[in-house]
KEFI-382280 format. One record per residue (C-alpha): residue in three letters; residue number from 1; x, y, z. Coordinates in pm, 1 decimal. Layout:
BEGIN
<node res="ala" n="NUM" x="X" y="Y" z="Z"/>
...
This chain:
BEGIN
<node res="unk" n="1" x="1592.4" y="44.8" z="-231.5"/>
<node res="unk" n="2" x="1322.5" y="305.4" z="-259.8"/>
<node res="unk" n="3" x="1057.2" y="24.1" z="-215.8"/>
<node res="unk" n="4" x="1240.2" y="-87.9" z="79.2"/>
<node res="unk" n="5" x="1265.7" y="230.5" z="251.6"/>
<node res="unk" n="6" x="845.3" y="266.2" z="175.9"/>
<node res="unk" n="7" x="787.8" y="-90.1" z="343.1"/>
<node res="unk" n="8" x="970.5" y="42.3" z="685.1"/>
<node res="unk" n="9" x="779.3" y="333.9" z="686.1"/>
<node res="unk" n="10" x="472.7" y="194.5" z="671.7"/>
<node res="unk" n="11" x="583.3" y="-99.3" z="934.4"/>
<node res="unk" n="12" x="642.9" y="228.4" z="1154.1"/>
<node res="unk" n="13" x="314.5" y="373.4" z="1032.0"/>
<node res="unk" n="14" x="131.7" y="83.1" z="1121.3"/>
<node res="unk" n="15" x="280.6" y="53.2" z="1490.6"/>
<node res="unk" n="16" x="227.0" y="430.1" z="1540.6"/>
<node res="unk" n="17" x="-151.9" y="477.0" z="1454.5"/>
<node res="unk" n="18" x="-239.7" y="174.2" z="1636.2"/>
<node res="unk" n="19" x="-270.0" y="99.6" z="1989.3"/>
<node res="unk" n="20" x="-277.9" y="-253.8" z="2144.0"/>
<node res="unk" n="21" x="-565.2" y="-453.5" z="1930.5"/>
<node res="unk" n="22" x="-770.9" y="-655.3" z="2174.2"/>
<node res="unk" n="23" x="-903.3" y="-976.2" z="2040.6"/>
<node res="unk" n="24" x="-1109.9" y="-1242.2" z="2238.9"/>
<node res="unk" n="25" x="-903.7" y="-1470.9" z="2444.6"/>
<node res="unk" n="26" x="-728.6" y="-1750.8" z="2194.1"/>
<node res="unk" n="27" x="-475.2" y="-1844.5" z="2498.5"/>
<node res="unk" n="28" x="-584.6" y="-1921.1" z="2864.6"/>
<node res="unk" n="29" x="-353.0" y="-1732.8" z="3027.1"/>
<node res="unk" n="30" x="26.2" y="-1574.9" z="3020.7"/>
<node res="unk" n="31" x="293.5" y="-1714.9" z="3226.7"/>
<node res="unk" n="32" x="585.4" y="-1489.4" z="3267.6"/>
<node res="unk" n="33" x="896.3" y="-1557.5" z="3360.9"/>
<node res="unk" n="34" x="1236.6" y="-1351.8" z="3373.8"/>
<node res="unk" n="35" x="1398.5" y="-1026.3" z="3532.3"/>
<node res="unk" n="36" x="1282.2" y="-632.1" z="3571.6"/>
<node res="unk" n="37" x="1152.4" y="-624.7" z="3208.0"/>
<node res="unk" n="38" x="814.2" y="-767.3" z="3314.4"/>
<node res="unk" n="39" x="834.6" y="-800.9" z="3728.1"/>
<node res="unk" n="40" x="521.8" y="-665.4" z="3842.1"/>
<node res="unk" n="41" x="623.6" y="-663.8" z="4185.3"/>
<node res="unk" n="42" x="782.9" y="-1012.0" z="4314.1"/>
<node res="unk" n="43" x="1085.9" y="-845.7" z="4413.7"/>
<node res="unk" n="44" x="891.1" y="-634.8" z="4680.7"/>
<node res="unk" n="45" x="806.3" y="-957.9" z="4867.9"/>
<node res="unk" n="46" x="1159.0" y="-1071.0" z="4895.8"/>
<node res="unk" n="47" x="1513.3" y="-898.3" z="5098.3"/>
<node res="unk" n="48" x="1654.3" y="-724.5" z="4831.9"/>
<node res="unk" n="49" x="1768.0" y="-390.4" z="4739.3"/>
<node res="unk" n="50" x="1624.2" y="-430.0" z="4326.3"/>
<node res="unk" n="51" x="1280.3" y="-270.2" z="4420.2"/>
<node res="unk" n="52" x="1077.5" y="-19.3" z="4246.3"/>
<node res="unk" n="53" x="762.7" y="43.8" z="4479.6"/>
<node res="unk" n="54" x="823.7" y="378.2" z="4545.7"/>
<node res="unk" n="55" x="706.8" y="719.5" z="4350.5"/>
<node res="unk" n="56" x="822.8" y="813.4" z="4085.2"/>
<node res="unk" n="57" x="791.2" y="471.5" z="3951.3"/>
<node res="unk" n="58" x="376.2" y="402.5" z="3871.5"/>
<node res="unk" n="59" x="324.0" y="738.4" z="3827.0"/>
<node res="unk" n="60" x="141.0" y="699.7" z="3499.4"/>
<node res="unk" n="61" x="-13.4" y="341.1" z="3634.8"/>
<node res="unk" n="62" x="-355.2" y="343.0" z="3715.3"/>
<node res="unk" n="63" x="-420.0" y="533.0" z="4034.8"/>
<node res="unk" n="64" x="-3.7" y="665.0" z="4026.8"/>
<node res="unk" n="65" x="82.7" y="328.1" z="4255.9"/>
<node res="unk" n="66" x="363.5" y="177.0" z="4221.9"/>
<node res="unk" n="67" x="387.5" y="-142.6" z="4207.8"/>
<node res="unk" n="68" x="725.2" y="-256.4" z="4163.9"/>
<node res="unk" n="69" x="694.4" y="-258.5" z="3784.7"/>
<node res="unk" n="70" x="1006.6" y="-49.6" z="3662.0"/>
<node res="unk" n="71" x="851.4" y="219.4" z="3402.0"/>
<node res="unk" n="72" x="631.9" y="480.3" z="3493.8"/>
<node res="unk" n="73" x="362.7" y="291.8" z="3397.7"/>
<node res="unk" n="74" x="284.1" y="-105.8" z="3259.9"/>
<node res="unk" n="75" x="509.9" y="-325.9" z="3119.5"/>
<node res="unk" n="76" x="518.9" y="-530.0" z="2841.1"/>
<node res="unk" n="77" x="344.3" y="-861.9" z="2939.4"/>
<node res="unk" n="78" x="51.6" y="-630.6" z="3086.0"/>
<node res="unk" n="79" x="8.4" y="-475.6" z="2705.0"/>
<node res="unk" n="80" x="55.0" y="-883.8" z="2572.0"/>
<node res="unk" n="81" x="-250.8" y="-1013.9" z="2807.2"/>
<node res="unk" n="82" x="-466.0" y="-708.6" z="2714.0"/>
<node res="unk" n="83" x="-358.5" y="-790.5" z="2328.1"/>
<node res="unk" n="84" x="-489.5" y="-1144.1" z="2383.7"/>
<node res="unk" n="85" x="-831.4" y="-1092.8" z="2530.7"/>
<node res="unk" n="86" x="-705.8" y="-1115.8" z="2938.4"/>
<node res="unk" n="87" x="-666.1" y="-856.4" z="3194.4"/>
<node res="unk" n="88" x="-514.8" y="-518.4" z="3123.7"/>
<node res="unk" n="89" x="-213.4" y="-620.8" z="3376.7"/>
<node res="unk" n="90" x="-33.5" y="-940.0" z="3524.7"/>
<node res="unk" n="91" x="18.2" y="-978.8" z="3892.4"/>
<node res="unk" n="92" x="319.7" y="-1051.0" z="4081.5"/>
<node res="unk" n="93" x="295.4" y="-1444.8" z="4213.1"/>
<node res="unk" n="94" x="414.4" y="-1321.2" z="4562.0"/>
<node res="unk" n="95" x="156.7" y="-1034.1" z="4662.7"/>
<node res="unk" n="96" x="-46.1" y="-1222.1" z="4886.4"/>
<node res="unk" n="97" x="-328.3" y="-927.0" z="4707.5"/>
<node res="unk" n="98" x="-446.5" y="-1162.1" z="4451.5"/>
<node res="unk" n="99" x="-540.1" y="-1536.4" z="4540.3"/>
<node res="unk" n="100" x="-557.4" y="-1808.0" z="4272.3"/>
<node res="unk" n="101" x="-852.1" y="-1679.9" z="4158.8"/>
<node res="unk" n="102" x="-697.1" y="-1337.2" z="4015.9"/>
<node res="unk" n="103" x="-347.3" y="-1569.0" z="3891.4"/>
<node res="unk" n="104" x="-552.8" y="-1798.3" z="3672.7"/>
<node res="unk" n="105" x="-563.2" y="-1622.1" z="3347.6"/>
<node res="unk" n="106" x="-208.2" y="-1502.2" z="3427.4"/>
<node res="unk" n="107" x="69.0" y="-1458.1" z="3605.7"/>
<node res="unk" n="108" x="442.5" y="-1324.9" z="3685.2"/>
<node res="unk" n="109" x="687.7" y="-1476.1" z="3852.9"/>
<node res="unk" n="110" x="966.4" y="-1287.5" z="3697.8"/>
<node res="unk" n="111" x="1243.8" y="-1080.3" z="3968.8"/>
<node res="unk" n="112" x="1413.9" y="-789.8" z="3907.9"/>
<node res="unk" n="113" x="1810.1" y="-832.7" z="3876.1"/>
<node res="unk" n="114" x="1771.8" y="-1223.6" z="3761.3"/>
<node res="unk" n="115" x="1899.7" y="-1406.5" z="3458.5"/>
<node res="unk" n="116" x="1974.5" y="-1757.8" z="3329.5"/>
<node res="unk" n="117" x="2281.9" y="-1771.2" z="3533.2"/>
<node res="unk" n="118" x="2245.7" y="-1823.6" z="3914.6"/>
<node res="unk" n="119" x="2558.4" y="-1679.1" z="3980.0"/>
<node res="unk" n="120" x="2334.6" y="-1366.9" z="3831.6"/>
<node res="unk" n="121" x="2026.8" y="-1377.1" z="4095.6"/>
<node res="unk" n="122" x="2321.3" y="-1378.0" z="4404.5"/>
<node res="unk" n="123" x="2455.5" y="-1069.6" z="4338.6"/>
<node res="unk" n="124" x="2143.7" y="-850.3" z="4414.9"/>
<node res="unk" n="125" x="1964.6" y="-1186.9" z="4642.3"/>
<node res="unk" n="126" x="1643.3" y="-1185.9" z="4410.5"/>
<node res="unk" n="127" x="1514.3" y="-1522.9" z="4257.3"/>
<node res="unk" n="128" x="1718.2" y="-1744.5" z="4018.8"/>
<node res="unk" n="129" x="1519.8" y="-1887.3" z="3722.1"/>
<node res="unk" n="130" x="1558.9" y="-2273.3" z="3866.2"/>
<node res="unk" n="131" x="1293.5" y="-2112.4" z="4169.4"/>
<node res="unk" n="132" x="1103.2" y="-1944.1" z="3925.2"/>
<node res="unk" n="133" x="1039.8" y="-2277.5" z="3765.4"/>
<node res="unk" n="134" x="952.1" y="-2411.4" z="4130.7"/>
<node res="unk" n="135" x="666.7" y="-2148.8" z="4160.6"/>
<node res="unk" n="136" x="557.7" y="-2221.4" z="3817.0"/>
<node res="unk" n="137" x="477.1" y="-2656.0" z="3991.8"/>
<node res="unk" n="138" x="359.0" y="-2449.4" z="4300.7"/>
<node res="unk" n="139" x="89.7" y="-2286.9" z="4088.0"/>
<node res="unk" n="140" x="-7.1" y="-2562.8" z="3908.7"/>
<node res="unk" n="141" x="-79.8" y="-2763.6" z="4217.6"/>
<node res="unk" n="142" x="-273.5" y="-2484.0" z="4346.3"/>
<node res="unk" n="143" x="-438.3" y="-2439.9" z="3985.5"/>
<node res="unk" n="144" x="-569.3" y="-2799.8" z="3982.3"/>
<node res="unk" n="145" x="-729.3" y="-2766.5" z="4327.0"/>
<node res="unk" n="146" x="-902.4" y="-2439.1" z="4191.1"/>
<node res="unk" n="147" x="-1033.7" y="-2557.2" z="3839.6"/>
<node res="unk" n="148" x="-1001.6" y="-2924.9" z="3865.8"/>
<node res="unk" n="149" x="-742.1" y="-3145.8" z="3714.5"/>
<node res="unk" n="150" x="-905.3" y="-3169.9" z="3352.2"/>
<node res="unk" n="151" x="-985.1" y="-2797.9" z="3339.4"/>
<node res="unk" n="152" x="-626.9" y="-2665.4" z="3484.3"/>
<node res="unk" n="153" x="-440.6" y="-2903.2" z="3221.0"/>
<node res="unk" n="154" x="-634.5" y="-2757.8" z="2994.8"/>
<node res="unk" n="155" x="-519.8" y="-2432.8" z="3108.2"/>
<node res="unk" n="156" x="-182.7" y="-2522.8" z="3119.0"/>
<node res="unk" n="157" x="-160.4" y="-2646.1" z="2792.3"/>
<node res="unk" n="158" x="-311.1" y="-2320.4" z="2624.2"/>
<node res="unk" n="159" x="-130.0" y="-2053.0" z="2791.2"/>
<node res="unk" n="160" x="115.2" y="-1837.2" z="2664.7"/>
<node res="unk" n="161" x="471.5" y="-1866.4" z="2825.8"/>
<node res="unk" n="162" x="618.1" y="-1582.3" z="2847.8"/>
<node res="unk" n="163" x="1039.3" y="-1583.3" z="2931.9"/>
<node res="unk" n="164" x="1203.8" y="-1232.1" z="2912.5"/>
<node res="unk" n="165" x="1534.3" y="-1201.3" z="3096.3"/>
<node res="unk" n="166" x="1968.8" y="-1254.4" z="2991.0"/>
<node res="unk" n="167" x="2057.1" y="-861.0" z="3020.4"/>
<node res="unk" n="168" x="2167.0" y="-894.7" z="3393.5"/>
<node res="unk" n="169" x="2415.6" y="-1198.6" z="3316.2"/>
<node res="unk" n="170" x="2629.4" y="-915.1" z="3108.8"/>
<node res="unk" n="171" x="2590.9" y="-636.5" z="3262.4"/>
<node res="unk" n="172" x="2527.9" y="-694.0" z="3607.6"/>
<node res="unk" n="173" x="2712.8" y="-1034.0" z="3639.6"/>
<node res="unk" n="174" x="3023.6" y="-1111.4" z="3407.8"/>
<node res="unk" n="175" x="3130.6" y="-773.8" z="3291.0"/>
<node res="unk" n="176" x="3101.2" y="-654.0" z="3634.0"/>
<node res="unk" n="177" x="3170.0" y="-940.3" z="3889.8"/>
<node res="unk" n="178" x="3538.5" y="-1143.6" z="3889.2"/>
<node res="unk" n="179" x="3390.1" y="-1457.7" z="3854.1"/>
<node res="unk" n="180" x="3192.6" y="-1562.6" z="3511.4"/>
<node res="unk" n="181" x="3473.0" y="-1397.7" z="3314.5"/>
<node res="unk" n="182" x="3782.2" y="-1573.2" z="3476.5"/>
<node res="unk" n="183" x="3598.4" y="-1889.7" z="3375.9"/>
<node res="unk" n="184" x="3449.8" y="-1844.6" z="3038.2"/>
<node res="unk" n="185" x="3546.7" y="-1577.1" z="2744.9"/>
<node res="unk" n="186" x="3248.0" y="-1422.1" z="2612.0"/>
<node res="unk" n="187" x="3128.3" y="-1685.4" z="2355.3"/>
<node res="unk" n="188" x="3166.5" y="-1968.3" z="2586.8"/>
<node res="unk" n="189" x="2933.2" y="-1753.6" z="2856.6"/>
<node res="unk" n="190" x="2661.4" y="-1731.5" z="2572.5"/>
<node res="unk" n="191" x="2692.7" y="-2097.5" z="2511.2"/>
<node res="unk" n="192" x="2609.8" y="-2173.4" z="2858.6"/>
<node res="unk" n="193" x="2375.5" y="-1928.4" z="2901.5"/>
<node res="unk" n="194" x="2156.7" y="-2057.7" z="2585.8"/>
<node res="unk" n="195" x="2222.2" y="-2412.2" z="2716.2"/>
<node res="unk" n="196" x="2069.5" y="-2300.8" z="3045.5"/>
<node res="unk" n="197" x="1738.3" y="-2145.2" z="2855.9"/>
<node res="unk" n="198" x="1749.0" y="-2466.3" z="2619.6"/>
<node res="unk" n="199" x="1716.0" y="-2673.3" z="2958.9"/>
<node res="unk" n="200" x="1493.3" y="-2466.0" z="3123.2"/>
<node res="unk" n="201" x="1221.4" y="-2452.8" z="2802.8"/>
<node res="unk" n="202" x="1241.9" y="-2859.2" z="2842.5"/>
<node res="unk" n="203" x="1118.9" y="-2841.8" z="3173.5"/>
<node res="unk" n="204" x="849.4" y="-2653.7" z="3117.1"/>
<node res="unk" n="205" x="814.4" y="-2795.0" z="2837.1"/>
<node res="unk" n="206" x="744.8" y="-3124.3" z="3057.6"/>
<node res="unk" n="207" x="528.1" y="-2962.5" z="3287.3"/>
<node res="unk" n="208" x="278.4" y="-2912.7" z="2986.9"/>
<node res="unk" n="209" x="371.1" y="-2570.0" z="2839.1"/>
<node res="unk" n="210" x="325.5" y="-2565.6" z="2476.5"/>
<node res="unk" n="211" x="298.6" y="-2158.5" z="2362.2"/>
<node res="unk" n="212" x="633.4" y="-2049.2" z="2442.4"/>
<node res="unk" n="213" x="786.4" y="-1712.7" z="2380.2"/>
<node res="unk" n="214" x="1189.0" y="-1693.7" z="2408.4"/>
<node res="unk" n="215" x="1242.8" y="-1313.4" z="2439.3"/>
<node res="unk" n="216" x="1583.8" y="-1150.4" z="2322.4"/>
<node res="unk" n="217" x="1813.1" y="-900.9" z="2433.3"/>
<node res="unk" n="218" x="1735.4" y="-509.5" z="2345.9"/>
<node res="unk" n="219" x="2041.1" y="-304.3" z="2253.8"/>
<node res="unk" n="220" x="2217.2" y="-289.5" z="2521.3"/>
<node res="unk" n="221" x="2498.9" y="-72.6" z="2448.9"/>
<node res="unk" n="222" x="2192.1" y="219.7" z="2394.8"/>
<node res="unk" n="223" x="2096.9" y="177.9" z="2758.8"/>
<node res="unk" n="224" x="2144.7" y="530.3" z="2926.2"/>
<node res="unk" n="225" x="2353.5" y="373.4" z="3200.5"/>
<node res="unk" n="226" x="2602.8" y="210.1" z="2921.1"/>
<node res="unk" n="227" x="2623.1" y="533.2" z="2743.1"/>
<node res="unk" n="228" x="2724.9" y="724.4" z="3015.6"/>
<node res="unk" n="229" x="2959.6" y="517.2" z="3090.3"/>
<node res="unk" n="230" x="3075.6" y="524.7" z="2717.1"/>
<node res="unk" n="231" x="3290.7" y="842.0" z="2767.0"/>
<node res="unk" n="232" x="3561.8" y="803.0" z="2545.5"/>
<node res="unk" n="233" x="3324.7" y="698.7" z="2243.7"/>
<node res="unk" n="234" x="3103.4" y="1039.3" z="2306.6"/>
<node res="unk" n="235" x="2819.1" y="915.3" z="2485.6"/>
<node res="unk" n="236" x="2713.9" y="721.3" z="2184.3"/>
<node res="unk" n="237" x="2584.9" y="371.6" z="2233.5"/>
<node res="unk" n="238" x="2821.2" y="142.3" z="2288.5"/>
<node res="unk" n="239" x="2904.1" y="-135.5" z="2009.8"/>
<node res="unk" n="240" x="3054.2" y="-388.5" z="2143.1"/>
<node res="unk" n="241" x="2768.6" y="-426.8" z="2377.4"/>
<node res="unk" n="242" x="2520.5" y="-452.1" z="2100.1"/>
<node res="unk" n="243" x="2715.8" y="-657.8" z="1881.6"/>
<node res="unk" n="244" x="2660.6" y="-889.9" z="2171.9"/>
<node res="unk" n="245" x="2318.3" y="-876.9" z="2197.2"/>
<node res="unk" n="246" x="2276.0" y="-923.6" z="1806.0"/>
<node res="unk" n="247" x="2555.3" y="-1254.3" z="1844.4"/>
<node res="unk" n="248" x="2339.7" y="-1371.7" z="2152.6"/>
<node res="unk" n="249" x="2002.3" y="-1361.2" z="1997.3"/>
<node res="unk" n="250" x="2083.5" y="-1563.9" z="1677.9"/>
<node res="unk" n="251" x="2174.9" y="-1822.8" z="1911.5"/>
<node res="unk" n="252" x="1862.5" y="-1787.9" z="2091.0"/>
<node res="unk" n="253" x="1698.2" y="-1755.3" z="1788.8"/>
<node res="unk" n="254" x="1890.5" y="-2063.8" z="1643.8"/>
<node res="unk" n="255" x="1794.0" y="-2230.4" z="1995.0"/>
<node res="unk" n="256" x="1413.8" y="-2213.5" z="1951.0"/>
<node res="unk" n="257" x="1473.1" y="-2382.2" z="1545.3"/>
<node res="unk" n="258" x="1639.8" y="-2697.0" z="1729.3"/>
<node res="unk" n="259" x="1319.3" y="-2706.1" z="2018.4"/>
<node res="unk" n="260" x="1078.2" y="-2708.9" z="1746.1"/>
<node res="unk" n="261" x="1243.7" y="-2975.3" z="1586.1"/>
<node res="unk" n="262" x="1315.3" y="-3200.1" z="1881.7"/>
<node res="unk" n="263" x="1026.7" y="-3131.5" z="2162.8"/>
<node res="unk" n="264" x="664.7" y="-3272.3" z="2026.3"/>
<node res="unk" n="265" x="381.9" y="-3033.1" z="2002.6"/>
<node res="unk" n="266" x="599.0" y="-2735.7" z="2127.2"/>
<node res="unk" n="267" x="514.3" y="-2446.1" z="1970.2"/>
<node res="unk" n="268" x="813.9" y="-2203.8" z="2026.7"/>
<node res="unk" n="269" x="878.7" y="-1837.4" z="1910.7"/>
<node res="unk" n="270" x="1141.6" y="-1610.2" z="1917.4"/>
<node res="unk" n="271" x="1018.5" y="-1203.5" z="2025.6"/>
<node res="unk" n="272" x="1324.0" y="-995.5" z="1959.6"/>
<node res="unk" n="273" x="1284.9" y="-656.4" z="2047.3"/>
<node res="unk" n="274" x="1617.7" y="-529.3" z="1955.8"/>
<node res="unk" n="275" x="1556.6" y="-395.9" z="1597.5"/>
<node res="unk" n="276" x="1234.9" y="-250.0" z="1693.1"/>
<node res="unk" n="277" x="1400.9" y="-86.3" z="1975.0"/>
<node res="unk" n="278" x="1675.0" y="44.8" z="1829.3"/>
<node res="unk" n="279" x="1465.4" y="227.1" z="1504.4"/>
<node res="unk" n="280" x="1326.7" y="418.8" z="1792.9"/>
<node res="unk" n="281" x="1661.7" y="506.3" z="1931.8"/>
<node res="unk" n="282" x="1764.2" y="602.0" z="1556.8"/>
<node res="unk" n="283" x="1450.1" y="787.6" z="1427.4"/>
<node res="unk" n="284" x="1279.5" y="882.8" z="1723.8"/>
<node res="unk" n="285" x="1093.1" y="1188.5" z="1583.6"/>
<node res="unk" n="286" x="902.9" y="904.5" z="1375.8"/>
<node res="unk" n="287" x="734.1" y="761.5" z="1733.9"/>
<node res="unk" n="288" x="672.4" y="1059.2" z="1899.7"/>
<node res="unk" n="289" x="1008.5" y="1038.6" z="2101.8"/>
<node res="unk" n="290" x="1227.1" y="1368.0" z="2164.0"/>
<node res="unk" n="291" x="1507.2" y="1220.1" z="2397.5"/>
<node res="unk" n="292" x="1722.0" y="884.0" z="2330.3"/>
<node res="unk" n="293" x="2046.3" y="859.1" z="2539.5"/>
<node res="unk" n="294" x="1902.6" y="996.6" z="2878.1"/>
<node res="unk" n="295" x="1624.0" y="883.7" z="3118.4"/>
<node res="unk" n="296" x="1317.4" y="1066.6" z="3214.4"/>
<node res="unk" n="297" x="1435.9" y="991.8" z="3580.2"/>
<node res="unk" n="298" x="1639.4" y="1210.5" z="3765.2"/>
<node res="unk" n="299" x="1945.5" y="1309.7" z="3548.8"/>
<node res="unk" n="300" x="1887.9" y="992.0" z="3355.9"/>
<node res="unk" n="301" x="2217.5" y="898.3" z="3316.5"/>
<node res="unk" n="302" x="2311.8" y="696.3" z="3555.9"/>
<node res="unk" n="303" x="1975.8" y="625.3" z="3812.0"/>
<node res="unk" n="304" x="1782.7" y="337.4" z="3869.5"/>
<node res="unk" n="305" x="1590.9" y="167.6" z="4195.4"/>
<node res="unk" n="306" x="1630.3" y="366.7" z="4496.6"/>
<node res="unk" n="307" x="1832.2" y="687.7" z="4308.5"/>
<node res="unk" n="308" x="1545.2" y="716.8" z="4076.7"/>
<node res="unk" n="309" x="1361.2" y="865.7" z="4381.8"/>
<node res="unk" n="310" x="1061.4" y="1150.9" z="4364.5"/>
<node res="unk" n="311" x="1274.6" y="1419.6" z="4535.6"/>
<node res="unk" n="312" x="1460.5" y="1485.5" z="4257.3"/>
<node res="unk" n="313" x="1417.8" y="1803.8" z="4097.3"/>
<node res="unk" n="314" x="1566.4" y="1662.3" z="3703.6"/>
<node res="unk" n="315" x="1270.9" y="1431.2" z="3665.5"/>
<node res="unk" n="316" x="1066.2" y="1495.1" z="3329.6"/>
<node res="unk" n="317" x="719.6" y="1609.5" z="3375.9"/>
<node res="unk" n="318" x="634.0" y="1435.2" z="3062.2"/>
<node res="unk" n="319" x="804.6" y="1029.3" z="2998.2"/>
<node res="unk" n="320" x="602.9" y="978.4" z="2680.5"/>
<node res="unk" n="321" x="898.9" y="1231.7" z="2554.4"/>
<node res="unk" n="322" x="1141.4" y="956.1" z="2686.5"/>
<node res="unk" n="323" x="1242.4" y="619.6" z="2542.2"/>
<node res="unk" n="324" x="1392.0" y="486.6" z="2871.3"/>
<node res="unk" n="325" x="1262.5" y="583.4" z="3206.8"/>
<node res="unk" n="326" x="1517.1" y="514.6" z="3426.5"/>
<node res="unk" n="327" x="1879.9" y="412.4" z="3288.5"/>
<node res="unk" n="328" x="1779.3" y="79.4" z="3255.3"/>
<node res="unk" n="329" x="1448.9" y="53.6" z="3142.7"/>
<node res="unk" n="330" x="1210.1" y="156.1" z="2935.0"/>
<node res="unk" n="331" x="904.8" y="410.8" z="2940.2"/>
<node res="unk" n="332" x="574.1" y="265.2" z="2954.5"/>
<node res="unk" n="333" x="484.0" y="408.2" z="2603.7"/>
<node res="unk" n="334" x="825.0" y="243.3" z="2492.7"/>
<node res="unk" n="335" x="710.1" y="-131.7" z="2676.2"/>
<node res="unk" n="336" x="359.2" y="-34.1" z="2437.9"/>
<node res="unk" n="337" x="518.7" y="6.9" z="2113.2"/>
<node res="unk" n="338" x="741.8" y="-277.9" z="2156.3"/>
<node res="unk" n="339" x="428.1" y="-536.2" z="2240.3"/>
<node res="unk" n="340" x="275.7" y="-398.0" z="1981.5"/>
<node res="unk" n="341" x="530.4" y="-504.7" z="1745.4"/>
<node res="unk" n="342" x="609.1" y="-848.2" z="1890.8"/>
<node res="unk" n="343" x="204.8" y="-912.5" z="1949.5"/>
<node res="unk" n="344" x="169.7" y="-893.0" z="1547.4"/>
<node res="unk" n="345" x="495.8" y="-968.4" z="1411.0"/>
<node res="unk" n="346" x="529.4" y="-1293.7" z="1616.8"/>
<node res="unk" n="347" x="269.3" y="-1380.0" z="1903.8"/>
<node res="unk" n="348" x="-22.4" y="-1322.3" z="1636.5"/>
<node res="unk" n="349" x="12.0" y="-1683.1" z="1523.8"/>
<node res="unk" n="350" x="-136.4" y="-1754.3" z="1916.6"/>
<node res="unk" n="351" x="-425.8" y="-1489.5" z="1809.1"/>
């Protein structure tokens, strides 16, 4: 016991005194796809209310813009392309700022409020995952008349995919909206769900991808907003929800055994940040952290998007203090710790 306590410790030690190792490039590029976790910005191109381009959010981003990222600062795919050589962040696919040029070492074309589900992408109106996947052959074509045919396959075949996104589908979509939940109980909606990532990593899969990353679900019963909701229970975090998560990413993880096994030359990993997320949440003296169950935003219970807003006289003057930023999402030191552990505990076989 004593020897297993001494190999977390230094696991945390390790994570703590180092900050994102920068190697020369072993991928070509990362491809992102998926939901606010790692949307640099898409949604601010698109009619929807699930935007983040407004102060306070980017305040610790270089030059305090904001950029539509939701943290104060980078997210976690920026931290994963610096880790592997590229640029220090990943553009948005929609800001007509960077041309193919700038998108060829990298990419987003994740959206804020999406999820497997499509049923997920029309409550808020941001982009499903099935358009996502139509940028991604959009990009390509515009990648082959920028590099060539030989040299953009080549590209294609060495970047990392990146897919981060499944949150919204419970929380936003079928614990929240009448529909999903009249038609499925709660392990038939994760069996669709993982069928609908299963189908989507074929197609891309198709379209040349090799590197793939499957990202899981954090806990998301220790999510400000779900703890303040969590009144009877005492503010704690809410079990049920991450009981869920845990149930949902052995499937995912159990998903990305059967790929390997039946698509040729895939290469396909599974990056779950929930344990690593929520040893912060329990021992957060150990990372630096002084507040778990609120946000650095406003009152930090409840805000996110357009209530997390700069007028607010609540908001902490320091978010490195802060696990979560807003009530949803995390701080950009959180997003750095968190790549750091998935970079070296499972994307270091790309390195």
């Amino acid at each position: 016991m004593a020897y297993m306590v001494f190999l977390c410790f230094l696991t945390i030690v390790s994570i703590l005194s180092s900050s994102t190792t920068i190697t020369e490039a072993k991928v070509s590029a990362v491809i992102v796809f998926g939901d606010s976790s790692v949307d640099a910005g898409n949604n601010n191109f698109i009619p929807t209310i699930a935007r983040s381009n407004f102060l306070p959010y980017g305040r610790d981003f270089a030059g305090g813009k904001a950029t539509g990222r939701f943290s104060n600062g980078r997210i976690p795919t920026d931290f994963i392309s610096e880790a592997f050589g590229l640029k220090p962040i990943v553009p948005a696919y929609l800001d007509p700022a960077y041309n193919i040029s700038d998108l060829a070492t990298g990419l987003t074309f994740a959206s804020a409020g999406t999820g497997y589900d499509n049923a997920t992408s029309d409550v808020l109106s941001v982009i499903p995952l099935w358009k996502q996947l139509e940028y991604y052959k959009e990009y390509q074509a515009k990648l082959i008349a920028y590099q060539g045919s030989s040299t953009a396959n080549e590209t294609i075949k060495e970047a990392l995919y990146v897919m981060s996104l499944g949150t919204n589908d419970f929380l936003e979509n079928y614990y929240t909206m009448p529909g999903r939940s009249s038609q499925y109980n709660i392990q038939q909606y994760q069996d669709f769900l993982v069928g609908i990532a299963g189908g989507f990593i074929e197609k891309l899969h198709g379209l040349g991808a090799r590197k793939i990353s499957l990202g899981g679900l954090p806990p998301m019963g220790c999510l400000p907003l779900e703890r303040t909701r969590n009144l009877f229970g005492g503010n704690d975090c809410l079990e049920s929800y991450n009981n869920l998560a845990m149930d949902f990413n052995n499937k995912l993880k159990a998903l990305t055994v059967k790929l390997n096994k039946d698509l040729p030359n895939i290469e396909l990993v599974f990056s779950n940040p929930y344990d690593v997320l929520m040893n912060m949440i329990k021992k957060p003296s150990l990372y630096g952290f002084d507040v778990t169950s609120t946000a650095c935003c406003a009152t930090g219970m409840f805000e996110m998007g357009y209530a997390c807003n700069r007028n607010s006289m609540f908001t902490c003057t320091d978010a490195n203090k802060y696990i979560f930023w807003d009530s949803f999402h995390p701080t950009q030191k959180t997003n750095q710790l968190v790549s750091n552990y998935v970079v070296k505990n499972v994307l270091s076989q790309f390195l």
